[in-house]
PyMOL commands that place a pseudoatom at each C-alpha (Angstrom):
pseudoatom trace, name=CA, resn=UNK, resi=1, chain=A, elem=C, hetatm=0, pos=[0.000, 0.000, 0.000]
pseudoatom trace, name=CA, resn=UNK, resi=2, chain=A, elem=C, hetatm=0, pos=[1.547, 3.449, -1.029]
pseudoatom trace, name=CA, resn=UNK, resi=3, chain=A, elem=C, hetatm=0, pos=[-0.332, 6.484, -0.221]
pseudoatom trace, name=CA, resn=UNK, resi=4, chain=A, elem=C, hetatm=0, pos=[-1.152, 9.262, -3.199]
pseudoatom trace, name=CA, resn=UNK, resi=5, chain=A, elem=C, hetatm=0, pos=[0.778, 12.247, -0.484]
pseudoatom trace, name=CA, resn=UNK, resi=6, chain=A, elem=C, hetatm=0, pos=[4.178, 10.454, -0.838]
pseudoatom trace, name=CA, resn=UNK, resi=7, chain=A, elem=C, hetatm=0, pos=[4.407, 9.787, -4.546]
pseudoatom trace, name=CA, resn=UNK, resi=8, chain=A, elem=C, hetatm=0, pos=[5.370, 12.716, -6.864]
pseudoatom trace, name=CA, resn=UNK, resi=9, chain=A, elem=C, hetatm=0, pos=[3.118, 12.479, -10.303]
pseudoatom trace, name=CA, resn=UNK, resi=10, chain=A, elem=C, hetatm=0, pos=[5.816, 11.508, -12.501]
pseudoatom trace, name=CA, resn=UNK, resi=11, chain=A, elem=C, hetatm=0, pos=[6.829, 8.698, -10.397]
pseudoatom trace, name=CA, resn=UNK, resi=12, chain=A, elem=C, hetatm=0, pos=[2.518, 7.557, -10.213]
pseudoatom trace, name=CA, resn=UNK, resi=13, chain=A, elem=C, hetatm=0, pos=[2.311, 7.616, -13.924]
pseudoatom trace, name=CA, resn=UNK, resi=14, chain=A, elem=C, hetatm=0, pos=[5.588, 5.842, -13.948]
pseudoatom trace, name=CA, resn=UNK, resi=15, chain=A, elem=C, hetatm=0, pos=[4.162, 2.941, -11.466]
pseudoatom trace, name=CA, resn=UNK, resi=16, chain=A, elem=C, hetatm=0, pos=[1.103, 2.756, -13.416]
pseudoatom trace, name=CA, resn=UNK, resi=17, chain=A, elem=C, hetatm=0, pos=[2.726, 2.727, -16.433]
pseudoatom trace, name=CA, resn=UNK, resi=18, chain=A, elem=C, hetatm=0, pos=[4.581, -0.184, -15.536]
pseudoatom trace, name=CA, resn=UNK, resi=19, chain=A, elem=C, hetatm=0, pos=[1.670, -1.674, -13.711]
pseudoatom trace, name=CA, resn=UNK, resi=20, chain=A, elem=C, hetatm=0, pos=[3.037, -1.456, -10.348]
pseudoatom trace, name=CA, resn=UNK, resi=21, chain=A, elem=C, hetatm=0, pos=[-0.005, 0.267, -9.209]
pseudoatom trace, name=CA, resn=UNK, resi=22, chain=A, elem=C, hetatm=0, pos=[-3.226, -1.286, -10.763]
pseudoatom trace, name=CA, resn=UNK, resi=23, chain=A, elem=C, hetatm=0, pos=[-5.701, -0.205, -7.976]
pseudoatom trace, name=CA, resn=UNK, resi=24, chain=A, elem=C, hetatm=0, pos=[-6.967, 2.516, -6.096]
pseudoatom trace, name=CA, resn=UNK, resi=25, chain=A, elem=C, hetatm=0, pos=[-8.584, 2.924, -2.770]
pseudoatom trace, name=CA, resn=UNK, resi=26, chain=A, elem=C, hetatm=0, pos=[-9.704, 4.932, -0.076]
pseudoatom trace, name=CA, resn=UNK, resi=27, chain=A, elem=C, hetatm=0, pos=[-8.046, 4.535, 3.451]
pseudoatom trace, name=CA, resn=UNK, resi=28, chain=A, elem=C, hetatm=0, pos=[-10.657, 6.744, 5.265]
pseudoatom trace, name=CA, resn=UNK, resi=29, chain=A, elem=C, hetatm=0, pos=[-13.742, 4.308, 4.236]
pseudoatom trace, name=CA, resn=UNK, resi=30, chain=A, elem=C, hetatm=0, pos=[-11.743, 1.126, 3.285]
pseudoatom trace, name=CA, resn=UNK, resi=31, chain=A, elem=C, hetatm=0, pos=[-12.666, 0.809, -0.057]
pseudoatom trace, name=CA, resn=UNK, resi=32, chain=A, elem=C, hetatm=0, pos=[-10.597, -0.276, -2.984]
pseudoatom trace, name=CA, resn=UNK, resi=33, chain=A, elem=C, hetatm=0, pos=[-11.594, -0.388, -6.813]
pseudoatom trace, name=CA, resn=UNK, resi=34, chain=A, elem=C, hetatm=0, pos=[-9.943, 0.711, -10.675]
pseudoatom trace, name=CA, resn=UNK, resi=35, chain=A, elem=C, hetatm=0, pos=[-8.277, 3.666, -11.458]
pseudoatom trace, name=CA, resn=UNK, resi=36, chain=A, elem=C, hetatm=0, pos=[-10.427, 4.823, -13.764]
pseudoatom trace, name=CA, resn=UNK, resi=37, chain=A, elem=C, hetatm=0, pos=[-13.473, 4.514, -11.603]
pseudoatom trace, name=CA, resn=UNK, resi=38, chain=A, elem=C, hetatm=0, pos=[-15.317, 7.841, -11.145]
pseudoatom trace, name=CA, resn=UNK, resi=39, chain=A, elem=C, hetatm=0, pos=[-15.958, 7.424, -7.518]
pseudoatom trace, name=CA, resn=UNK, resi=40, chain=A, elem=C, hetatm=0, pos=[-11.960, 6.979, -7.072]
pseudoatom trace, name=CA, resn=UNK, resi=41, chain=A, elem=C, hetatm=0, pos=[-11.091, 9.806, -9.238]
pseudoatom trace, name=CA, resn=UNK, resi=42, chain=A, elem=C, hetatm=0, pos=[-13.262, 12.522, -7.082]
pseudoatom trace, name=CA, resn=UNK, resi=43, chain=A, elem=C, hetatm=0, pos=[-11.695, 11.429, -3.621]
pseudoatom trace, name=CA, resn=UNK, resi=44, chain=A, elem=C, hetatm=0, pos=[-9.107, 13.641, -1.933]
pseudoatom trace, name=CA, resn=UNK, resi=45, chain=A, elem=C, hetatm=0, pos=[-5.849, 13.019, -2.499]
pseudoatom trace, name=CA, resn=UNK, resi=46, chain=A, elem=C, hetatm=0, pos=[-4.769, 12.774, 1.063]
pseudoatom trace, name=CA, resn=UNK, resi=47, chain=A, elem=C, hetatm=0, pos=[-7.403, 9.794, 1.558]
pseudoatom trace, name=CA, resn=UNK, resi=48, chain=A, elem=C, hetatm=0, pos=[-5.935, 8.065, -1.996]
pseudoatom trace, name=CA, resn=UNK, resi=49, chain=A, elem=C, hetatm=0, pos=[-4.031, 4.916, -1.496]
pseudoatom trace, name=CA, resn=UNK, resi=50, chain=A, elem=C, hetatm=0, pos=[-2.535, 2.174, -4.179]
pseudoatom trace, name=CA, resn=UNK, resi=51, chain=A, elem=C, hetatm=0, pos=[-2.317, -1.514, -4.758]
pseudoatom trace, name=CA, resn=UNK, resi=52, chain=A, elem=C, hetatm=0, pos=[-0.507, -3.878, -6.606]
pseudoatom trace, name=CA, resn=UNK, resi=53, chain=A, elem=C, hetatm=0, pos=[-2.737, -6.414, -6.689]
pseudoatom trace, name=CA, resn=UNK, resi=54, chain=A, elem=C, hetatm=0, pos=[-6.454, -7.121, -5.050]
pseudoatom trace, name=CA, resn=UNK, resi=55, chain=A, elem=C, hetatm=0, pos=[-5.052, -9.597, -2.685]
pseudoatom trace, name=CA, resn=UNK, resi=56, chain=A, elem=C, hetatm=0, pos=[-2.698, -6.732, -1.226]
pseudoatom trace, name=CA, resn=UNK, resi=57, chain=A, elem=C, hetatm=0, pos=[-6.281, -4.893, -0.912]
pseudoatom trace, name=CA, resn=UNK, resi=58, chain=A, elem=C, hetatm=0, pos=[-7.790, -7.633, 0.826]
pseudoatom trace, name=CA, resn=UNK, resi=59, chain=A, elem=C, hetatm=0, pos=[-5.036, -8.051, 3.027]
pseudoatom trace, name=CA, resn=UNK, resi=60, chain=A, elem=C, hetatm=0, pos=[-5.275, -4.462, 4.266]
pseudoatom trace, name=CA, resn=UNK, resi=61, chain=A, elem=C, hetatm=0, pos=[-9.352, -4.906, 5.136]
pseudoatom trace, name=CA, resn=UNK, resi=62, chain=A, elem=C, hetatm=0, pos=[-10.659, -3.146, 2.236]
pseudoatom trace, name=CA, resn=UNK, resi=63, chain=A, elem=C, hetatm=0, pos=[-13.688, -3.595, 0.070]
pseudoatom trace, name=CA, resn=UNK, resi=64, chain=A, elem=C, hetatm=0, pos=[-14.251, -3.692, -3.126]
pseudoatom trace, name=CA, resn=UNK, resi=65, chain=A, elem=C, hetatm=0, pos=[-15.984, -1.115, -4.494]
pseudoatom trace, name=CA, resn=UNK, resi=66, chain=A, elem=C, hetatm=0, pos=[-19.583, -1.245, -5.402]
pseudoatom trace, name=CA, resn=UNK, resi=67, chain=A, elem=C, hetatm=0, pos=[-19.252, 1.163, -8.472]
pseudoatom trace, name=CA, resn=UNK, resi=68, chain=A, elem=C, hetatm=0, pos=[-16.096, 0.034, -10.673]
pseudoatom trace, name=CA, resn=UNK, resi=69, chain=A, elem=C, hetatm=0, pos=[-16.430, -4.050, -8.756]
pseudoatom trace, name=CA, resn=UNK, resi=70, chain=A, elem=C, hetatm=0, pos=[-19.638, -4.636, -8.584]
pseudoatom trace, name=CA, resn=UNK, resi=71, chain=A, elem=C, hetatm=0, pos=[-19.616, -8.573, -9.191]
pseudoatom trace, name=CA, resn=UNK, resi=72, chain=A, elem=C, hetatm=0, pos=[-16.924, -8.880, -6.457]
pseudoatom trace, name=CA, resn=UNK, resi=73, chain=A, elem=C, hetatm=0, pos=[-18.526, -6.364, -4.147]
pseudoatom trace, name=CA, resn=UNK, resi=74, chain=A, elem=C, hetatm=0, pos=[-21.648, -8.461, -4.356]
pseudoatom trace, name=CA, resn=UNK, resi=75, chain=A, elem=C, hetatm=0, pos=[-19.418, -11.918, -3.563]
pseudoatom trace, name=CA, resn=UNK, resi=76, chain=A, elem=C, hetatm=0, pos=[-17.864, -9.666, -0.526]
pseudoatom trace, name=CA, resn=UNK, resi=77, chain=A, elem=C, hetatm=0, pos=[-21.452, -8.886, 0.824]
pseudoatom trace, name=CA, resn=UNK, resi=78, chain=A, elem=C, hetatm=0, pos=[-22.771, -12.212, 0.635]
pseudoatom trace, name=CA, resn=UNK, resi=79, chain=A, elem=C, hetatm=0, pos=[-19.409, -13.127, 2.636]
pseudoatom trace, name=CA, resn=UNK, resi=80, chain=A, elem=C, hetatm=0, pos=[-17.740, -15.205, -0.276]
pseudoatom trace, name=CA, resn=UNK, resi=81, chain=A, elem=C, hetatm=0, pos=[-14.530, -13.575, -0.365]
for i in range(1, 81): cmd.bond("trace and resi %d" % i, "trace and resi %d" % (i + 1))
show_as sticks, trace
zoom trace
């Protein structure tokens, strides 16, 4: 987990780039979902956190997002993942 506050934006578009960073989340409400999701994009940038991966998500007790995820945010709320 890297938060948005310590990464200049050359060195973001760099990591994304080179798909370092392939998700997105919120570490106020513990939510995590794809960078081009519109809910992601209008959240501070002192909230903003990335993943690698999903599992790296999971493993830091955060959703999935019910916008961008919305067939594993459903699997989540039913208690399957």
């Amino acid at each position: 987990m890297v938060a948005h506050a310590e990464l200049s934006d050359a060195v973001l578009r760099s990591k994304i780039r080179n798909q370092e960073i392939c998700f997105g989340g919120n570490k106020i409400l513990k939510i995590y979902g794809l960078l081009n999701c519109t809910s992601g994009k209008r959240m501070k940038k002192a909230h903003r956190v990335f993943f690698a991966t999903e599992q790296e998500a999971r493993q830091n007790n955060f959703r999935p997002c019910y916008r961008c995820l919305k067939e594993r945010y459903k699997n989540w709320k039913d208690g399957l993942i």
